[in-house]
C-alpha positions as CSV (number, residue, x, y, z in Angstrom):
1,X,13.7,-3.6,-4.7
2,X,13.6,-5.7,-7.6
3,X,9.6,-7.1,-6.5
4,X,9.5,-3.4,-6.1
5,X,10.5,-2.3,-9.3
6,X,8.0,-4.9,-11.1
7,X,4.6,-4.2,-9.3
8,X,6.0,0.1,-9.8
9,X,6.5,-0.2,-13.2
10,X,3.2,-1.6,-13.4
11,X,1.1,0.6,-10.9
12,X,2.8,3.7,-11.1
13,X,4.2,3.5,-14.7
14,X,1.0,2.5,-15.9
15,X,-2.5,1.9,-14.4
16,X,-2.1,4.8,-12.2
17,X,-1.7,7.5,-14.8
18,X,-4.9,6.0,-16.7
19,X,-6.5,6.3,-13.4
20,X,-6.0,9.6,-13.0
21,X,-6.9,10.8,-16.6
22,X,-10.0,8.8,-16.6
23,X,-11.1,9.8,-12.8
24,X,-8.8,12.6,-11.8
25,X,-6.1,12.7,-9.5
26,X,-7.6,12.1,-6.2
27,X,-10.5,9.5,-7.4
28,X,-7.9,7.9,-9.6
29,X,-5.4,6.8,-6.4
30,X,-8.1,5.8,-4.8
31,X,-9.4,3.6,-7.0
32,X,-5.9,2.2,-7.9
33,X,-5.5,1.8,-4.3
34,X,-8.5,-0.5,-4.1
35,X,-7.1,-2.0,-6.7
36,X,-3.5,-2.4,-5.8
37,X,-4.8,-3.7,-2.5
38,X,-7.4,-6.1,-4.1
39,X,-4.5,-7.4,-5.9
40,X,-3.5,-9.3,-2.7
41,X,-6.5,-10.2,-1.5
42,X,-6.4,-13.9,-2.6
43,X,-2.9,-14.1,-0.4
44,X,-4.4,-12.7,2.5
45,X,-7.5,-14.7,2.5
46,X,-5.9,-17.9,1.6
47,X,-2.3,-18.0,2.9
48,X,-2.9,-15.3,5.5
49,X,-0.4,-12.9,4.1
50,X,0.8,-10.1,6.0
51,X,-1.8,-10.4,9.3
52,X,-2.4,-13.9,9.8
53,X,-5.7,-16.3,10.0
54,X,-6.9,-15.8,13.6
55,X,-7.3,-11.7,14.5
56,X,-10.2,-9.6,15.1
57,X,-12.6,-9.6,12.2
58,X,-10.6,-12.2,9.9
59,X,-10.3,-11.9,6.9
60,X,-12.6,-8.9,6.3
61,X,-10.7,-6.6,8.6
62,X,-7.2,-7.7,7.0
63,X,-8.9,-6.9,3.6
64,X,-10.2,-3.2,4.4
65,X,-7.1,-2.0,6.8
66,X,-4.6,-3.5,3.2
67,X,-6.6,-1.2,1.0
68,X,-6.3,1.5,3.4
69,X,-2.4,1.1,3.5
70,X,-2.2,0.5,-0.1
71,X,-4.1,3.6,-0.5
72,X,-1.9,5.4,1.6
73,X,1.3,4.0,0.1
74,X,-0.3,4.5,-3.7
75,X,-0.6,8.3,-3.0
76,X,3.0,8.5,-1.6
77,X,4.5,6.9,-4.0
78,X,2.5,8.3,-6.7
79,X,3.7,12.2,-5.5
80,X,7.7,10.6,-5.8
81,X,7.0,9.2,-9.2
82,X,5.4,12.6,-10.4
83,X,7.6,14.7,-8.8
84,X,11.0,12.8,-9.3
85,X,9.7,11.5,-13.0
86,X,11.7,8.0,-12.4
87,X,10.1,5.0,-11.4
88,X,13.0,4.1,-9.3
89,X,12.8,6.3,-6.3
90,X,9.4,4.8,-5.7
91,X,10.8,1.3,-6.5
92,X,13.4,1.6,-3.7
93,X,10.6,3.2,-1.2
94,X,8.0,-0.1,-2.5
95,X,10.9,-2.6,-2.0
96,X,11.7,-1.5,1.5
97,X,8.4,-1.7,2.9
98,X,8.6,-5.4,0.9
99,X,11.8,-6.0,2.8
100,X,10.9,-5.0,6.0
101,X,7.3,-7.2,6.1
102,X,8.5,-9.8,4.3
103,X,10.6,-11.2,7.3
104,X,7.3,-11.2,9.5
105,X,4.9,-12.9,7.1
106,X,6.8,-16.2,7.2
107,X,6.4,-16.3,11.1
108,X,3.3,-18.0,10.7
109,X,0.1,-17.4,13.1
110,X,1.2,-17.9,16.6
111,X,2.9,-14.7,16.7
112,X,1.1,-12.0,18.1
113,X,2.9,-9.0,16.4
114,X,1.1,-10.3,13.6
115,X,-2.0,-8.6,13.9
116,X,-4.0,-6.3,11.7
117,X,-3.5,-3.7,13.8
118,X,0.4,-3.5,13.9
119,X,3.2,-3.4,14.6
120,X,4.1,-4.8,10.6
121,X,3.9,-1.2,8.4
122,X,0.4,-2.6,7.1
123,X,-1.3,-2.4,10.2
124,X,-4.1,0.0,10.8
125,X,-2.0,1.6,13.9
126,X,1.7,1.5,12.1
127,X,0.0,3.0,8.9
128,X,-0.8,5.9,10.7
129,X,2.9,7.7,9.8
130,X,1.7,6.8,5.8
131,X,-1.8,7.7,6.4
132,X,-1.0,10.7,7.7
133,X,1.5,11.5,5.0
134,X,-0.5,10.7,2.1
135,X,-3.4,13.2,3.9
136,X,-1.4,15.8,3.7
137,X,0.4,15.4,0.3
138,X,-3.1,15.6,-1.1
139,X,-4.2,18.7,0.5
140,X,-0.8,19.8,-0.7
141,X,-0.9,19.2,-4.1
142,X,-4.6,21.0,-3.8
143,X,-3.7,23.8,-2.5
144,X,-0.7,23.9,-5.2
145,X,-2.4,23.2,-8.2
């Protein structure tokens, strides 16, 4: 939680509200997002964080289907941060998601669970739950505002 807590208080207590009053609400988690994502895009290319060197489309693919997850994840835990107004509930959620792919990225590359695809939460098929989430808390807060 505590890895958690550091990147939170930094996305969600700060760049993402300047996103958002600069782009709006939906074009501002997108862009932090991208930019959340792009954060780890050295680890991934270089150290193979998260999917591995040798799957389908390395280390493009890796770099798209992370932005799509962080994406996903930013809006989530965007909506707790508003709607809770304490960084620590998204903390907790960004730490567990930490905690439970942690464990797999030190596996190394001859696993092949460790694909871009799933079944870690930051593949493109095991994102689908967050995905699918973030979808609708968008069209939520839409049709709500």
């Amino acid at each position: 939680m505590f890895l958690g807590l550091g990147e939170e208080v930094g996305w969600r207590g700060f760049m993402y509200p300047e996103l958002k009053a600069g782009y709006g609400r939906t074009k501002g988690l997108l862009i932090g997002g991208v930019i959340h994502g792009a954060w780890h895009f050295p680890a991934i290319i270089i150290a193979g964080f998260e999917y591995g060197k040798d799957y389908i489309g390395a280390p493009l693919l890796g770099l798209i289907v992370f932005c799509i997850f962080t994406i996903s994840m930013g809006i989530v835990l965007d909506f707790l941060y508003v709607k809770s107004g304490s960084i620590w509930l998204s903390a907790i959620l960004h730490g567990m998601i930490n905690a439970e792919a942690s464990p797999r990225m030190v596996l190394g590359n001859g696993h092949p669970e460790r694909s871009v695809f799933g079944p870690v939460d930051v593949g493109l098929i095991a994102a689908i739950p967050m995905m699918s989430c973030a979808a609708f808390l968008l069209w939520y807060q839409y049709k709500h505002d």
